[in-house]
TORDREN-871060 format. One line per field, with one value per residue (C-alpha): x, y, z; residue number from 1. Coordinates in Angstrom, 3 decimals, m for minus. Layout:
! TORDREN-871060
u	[X ...]
v	[Y ...]
w	[Z ...]
resi	[NUM ...]
END
This chain:
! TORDREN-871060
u	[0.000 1.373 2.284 1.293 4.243 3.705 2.520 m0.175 1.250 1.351 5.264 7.100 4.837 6.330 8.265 8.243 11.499 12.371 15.040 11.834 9.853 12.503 12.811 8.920 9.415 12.497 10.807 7.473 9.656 11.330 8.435 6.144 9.043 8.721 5.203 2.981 2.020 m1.510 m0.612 1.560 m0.562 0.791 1.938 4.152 5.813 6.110 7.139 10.131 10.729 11.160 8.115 4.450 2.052 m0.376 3.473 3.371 0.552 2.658 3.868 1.604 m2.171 m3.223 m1.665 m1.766 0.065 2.626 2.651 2.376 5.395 7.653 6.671 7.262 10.825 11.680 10.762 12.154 15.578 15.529 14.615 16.812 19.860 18.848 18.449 22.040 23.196 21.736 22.680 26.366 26.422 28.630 28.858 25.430 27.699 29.007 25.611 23.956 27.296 26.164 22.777 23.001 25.397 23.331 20.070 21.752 22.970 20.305 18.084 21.026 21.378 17.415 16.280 13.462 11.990 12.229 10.461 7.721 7.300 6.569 5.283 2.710 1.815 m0.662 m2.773 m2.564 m5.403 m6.171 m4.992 m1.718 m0.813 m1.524 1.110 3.749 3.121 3.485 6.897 7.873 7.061 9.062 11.976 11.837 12.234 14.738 16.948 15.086 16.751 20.350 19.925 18.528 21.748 23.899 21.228 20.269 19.141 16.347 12.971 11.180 9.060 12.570 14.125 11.289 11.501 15.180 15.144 12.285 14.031 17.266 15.266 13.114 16.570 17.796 14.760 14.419 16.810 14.543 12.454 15.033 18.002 21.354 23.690 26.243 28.431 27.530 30.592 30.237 26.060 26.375 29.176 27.074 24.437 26.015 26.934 23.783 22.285 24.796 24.315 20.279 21.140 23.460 26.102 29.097 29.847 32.452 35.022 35.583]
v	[0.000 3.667 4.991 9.301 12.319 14.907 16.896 14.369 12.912 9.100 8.185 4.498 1.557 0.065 m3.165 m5.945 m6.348 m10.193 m10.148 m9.120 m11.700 m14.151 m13.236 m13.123 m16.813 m17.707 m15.754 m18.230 m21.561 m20.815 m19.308 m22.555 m25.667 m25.426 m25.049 m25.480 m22.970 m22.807 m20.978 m18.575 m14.850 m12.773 m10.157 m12.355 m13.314 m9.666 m8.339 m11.671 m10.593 m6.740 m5.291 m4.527 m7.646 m5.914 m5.515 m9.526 m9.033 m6.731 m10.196 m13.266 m12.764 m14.707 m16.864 m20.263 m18.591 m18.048 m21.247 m22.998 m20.768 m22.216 m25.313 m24.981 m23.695 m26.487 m28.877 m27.018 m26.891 m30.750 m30.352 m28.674 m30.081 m33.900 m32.737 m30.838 m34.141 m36.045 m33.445 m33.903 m37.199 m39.095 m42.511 m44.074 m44.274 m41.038 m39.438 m41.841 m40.378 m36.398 m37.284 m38.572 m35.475 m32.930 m34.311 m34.120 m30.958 m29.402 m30.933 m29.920 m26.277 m25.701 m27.472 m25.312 m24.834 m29.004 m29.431 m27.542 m28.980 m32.135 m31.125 m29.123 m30.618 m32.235 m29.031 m27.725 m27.550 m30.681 m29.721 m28.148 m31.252 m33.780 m31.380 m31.447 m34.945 m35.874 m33.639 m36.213 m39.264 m37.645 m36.639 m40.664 m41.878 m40.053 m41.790 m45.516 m44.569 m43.816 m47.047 m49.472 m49.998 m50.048 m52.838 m55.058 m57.859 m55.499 m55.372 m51.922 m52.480 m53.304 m50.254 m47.883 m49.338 m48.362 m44.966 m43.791 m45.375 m43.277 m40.083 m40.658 m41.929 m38.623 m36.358 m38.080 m35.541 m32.936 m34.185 m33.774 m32.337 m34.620 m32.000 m33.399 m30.714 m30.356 m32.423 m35.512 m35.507 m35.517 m37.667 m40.167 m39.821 m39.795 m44.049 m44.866 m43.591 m45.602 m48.549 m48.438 m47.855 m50.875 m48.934 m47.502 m43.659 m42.747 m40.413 m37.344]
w	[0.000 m0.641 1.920 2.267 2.481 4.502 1.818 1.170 m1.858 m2.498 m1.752 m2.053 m0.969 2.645 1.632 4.534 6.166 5.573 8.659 10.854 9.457 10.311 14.120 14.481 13.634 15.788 18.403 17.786 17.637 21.105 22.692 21.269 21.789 25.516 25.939 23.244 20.275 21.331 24.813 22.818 22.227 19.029 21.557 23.267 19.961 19.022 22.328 21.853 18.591 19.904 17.620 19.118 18.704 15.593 13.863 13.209 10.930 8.222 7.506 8.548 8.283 11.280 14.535 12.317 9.405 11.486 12.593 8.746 7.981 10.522 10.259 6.161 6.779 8.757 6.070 3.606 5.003 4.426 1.577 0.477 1.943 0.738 m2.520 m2.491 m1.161 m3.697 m6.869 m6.063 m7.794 m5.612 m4.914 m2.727 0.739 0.409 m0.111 2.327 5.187 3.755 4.453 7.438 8.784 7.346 8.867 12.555 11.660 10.837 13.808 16.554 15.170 15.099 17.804 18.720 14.996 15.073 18.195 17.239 13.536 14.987 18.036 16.140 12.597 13.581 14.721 11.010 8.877 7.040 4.047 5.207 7.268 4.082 2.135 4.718 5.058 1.415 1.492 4.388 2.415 m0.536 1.522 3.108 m0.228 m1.018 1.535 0.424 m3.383 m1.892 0.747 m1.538 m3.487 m0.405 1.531 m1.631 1.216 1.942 0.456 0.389 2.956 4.867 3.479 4.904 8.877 8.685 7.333 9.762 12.379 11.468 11.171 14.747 16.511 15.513 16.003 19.526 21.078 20.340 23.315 25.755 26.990 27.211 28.296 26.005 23.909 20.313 19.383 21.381 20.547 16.761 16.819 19.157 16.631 13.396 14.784 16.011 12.597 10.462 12.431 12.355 8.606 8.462 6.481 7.577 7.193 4.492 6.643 5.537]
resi	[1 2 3 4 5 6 7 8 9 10 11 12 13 14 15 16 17 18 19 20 21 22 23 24 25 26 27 28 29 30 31 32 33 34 35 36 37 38 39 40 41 42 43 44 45 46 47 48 49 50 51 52 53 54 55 56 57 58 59 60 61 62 63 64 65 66 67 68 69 70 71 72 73 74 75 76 77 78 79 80 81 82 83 84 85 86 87 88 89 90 91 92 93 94 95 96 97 98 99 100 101 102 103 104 105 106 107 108 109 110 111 112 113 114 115 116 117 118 119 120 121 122 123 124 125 126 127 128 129 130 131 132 133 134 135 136 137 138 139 140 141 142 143 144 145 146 147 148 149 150 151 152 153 154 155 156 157 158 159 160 161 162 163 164 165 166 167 168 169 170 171 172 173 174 175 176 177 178 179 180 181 182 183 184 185 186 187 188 189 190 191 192 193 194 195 196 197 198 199 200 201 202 203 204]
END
């Protein structure tokens, strides 16, 4: 919308500030991980973000689109680092190792936005929560194409149980706190996801 000079004249539209949309959600995910989104009020998030409550709405149109667009970034960041991983051609184990690293990264270095993704995605509207469910089946087999040629004694069905059992091994340490350094935690899980996986890491 233009925006009016003091003279009354129409001047530049506003543009939204993307680095104050981006706290308004970091402020949501560590408001929501500990307690639940549903308890958090928009001017909470704003007063956490350091702008007045009706501020959030410059960017989001309601509570729940702030809440889709959280959970959406968190699924896109896997996205986008499997399919990095995957359109670097390398051999199956070395993508299968990059994989694996990048998932924990990405999990240990966001743990709030990750605790409320699946803390919360069930609470979406129906149709939001069938899309970011189909982008989780899509981003599973992704990992099911890199495994299969690594674990040809598996069947597909086999394939499946071992790569959600990688991904909820990892995503389990969202739920708690181990007090273990970054360091010895992704190095603990990096092992226990290559040996869910039945493949050993590549080391880099």
């Amino acid at each position: 919308m233009p925006t009016r000079t003091s003279s009354g004249t129409a001047g530049p539209p506003r543009r939204r500030d993307p680095e104050r949309g981006e706290r308004i959600l970091e402020a949501a995910a560590r408001l929501a991980a500990g307690r639940g989104f549903h308890t958090v009020g928009m001017a909470e998030i704003g007063a956490e973000a350091g702008i007045v409550g009706s501020g959030i709405y410059r960017h989001f149109a309601s509570k729940e689109a702030v809440l889709l667009a959280l959970l959406d970034r968190g699924m896109a960041r896997l996205e986008a680092s499997a399919a990095a991983a995957l359109a670097a051609g390398t051999p199956e184990r070395e993508t299968l190792t990059v994989l694996v690293a990048d998932h924990i990264r990405l999990v240990t270095e966001n743990r709030t936005e990750f605790a409320v993704y699946y803390g919360e995605v069930h609470t979406l509207p129906a149709e939001a929560r069938r899309d970011l469910r189909r982008r989780q089946r899509h981003h599973v087999e992704d990992w099911v194409h890199v495994l299969a040629p690594l674990r040809p004694d598996l069947s597909d069905g086999e394939l499946r149980v071992l790569v959600h059992a990688c991904v909820g091994a990892i995503q389990s340490t969202l739920f708690f706190r181990s007090g273990l350094d970054q360091h010895r935690l992704v190095g603990l899980l990096g092992g226990l996801a290559h040996g869910l996986l039945g493949v050993d890491p590549v080391r880099r």
